[in-house]
N, C-alpha and C positions, 0 to 999 in steps of 0.2 A: 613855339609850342612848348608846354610844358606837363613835366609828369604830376600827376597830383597825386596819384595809388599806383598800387601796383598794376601794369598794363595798361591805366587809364592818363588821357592826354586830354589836357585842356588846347584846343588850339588856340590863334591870336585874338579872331574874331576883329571885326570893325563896328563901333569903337570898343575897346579892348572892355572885357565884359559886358558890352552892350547887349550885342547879338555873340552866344555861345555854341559852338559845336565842339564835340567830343568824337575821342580814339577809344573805342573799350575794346583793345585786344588788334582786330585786324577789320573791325566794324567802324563805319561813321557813324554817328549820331547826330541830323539834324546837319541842314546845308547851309542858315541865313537868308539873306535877302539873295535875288537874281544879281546886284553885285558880287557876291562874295566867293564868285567862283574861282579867281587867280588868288586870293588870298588861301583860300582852303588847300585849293591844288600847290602851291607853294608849301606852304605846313607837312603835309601827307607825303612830302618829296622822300625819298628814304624809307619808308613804312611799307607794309606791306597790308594792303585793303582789299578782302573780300565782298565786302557786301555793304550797303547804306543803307540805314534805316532813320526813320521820324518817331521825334515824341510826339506831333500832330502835324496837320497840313496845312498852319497857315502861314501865309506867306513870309514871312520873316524866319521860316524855318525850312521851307521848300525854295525857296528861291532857286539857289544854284542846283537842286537836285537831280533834273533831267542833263545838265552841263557835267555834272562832277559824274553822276554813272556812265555817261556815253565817253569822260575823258579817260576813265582808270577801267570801263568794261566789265561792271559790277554789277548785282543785282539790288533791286530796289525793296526795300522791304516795310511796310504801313498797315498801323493795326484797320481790323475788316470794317471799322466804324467809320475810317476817313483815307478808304482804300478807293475810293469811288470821286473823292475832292484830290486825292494827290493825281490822280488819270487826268482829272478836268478840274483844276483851279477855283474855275469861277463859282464854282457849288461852294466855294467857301465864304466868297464874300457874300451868297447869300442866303447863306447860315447864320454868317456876325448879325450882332444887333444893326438896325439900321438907322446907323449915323455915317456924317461925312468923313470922320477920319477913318472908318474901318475903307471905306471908299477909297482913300488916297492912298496907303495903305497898301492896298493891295495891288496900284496900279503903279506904284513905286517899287513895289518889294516882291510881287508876284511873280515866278518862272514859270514858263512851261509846264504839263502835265505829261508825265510820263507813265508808262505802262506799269504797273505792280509786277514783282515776281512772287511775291510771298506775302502772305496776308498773317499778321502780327494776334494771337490771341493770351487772355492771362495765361501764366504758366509754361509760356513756350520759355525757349532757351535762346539766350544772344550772347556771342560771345561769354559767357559764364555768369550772363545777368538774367534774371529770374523779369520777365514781363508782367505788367501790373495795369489793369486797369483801371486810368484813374478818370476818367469824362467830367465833363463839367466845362472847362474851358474850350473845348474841340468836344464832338461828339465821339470820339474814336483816341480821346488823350491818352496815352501810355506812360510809364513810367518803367525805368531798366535798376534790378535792385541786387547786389551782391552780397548776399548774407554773410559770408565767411569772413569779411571786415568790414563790413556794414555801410557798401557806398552804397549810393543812391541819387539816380541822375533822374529829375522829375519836370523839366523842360517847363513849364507857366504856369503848374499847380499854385507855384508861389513862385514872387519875384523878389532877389536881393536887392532892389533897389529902384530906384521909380524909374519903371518901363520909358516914360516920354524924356525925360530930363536925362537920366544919368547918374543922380544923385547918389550917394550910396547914403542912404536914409535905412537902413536896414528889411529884412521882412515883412512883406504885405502880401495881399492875395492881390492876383493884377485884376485891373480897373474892369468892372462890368461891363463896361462899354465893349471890351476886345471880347468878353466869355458870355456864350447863349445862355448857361446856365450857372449861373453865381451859387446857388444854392446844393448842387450836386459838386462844383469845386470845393466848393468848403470842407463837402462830405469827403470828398476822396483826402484834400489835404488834413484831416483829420485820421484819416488810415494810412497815411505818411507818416505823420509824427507816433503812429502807434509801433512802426516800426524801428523806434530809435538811432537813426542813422549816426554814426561817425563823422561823416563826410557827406553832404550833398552840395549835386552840382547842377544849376539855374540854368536856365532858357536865357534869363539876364539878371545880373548882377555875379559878382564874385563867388567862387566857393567858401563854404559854409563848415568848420571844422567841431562849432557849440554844440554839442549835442542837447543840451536841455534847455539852450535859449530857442532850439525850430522843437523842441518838444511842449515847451510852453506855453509856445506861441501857436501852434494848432490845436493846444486845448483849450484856449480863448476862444476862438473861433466859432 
C-alpha cells in the first residue's frame, strides 16, 4: 500500500492497478472483486478504519464489501442511487446493458449484499472529501473530491487504461457495454475535468498526476 497525498493510500489491489481501492483518512473506498478480501485486509493491517464506502455497486467494486465490514466491524456507506443494489447485488446486473460479459462478470466478481448504514448524497462529507454526483456508469455513481490539493478519486467515470486487458493505453471513458448510460457519463466526466484535479485516482488504471492532459481530455468528450 502506498501514500499518494496526504492521508490518501492507494492499496495493492489485484492485478496491481487493475482493480483499485483507496484509504482517504480512516475510510475505504470501494472493496474489488469478492476475491479481494485477504488482500485489502492485509493492506489495512495497521491503519485505523472507520467506515467503507463505494464509488458504485458494481461488482468489481463491492465484492469483498460485506467480508471487509463484518471483518474490521465498520459501517457501510453507498450513495441513495445504488443503496438498494449494494443490499441486493443482483439489481445490478440488471441494470448493466444486457450482454454476456456483464453476466460473467458479475457471477465471478459479485459479493454478497449487505445492509447500508448510511446513504451517500452530493455535498455530504467523507473523510475531508466533498461527495459528488457523478451517474452515468451506475445509477447512483459518486465521486470523493478534496479541494484544498485538488485530489479527486472518481472510481469508472474514466479509465486509466483498458478495463479488459490491462494495458496502460491511457484515458478513456469505459466501454458502453459495462455503463447504462454512456451519455450522462460523459456529462458528469466533463464536470470532473471542470474541476481541474492535481491528482486523480481510477477504479482501474494508475494514478493520474497531468492536470491538463484529464482536462483536455474531458473537453473532447
Amino acid at each position: 500500500m502506498k501514500e499518494v497525498a496526504d492521508g490518501v493510500w492507494h492499496l495493492t489491489g489485484f492485478p496491481p492497478n487493475g482493480i483499485n481501492e483507496y484509504l482517504l483518512g480512516d475510510v475505504l473506498v470501494d472493496a474489488g472483486a469478492k476475491q479481494s478480501k485477504r488482500q485489502i485486509l492485509k493492506d489495512l493491517r495497521g491503519h485505523a478504519v472507520t467506515a467503507h464506502a463505494l464509488t458504485h455497486a458494481h461488482a468489481d467494486h463491492q465484492g469483498a464489501s460485506k467480508a471487509v465490514c463484518e471483518a474490521l466491524n465498520v459501517p457501510f456507506w453507498v450513495s441513495t442511487a445504488d443503496a438498494d443494489a449494494a443490499e441486493r447485488p443482483q439489481l445490478i446486473r440488471e441494470r448493466q446493458p444486457d450482454k454476456l460479459i456483464n453476466k460473467v462478470f458479475w457471477k465471478v466478481m459479485a459479493g454478497p449484499g449487505r445492509t447500508v448504514d448510511r446513504q451517500l448524497r452530493e455535498g455530504d462529507e467523507v473523510a475531508g472529501f466533498q461527495v459528488l454526483e457523478v451517474p452515468g456508469h451506475s445509477a447512483g455513481h459518486v465521486a470523493f473530491w478534496r479541494a484544498s490539493d485538488g485530489v479527486l478519486v472518481l472510481g469508472d467515470v474514466l479509465n486509466n487504461q483498458h478495463a479488459l486487458t490491462g494495458f496502460p493505453i491511457g484515458l478513456r471513458l469505459p466501454f458502453d457495454f459495462f455503463t447504462p448510460d454512456p451519455a450522462q457519463n460523459r456529462r458528469s466526466a466533463k464536470r470532473l475535468g471542470e474541476l481541474e484535479p492535481k491528482l486523480v485516482l481510477f477504479g482501474h488504471g494508475p494514478p493520474l498526476r497531468d492536470t491538463k492532459k484529464f482536462v483536455d481530455f474531458t473537453r473532447g468528450l
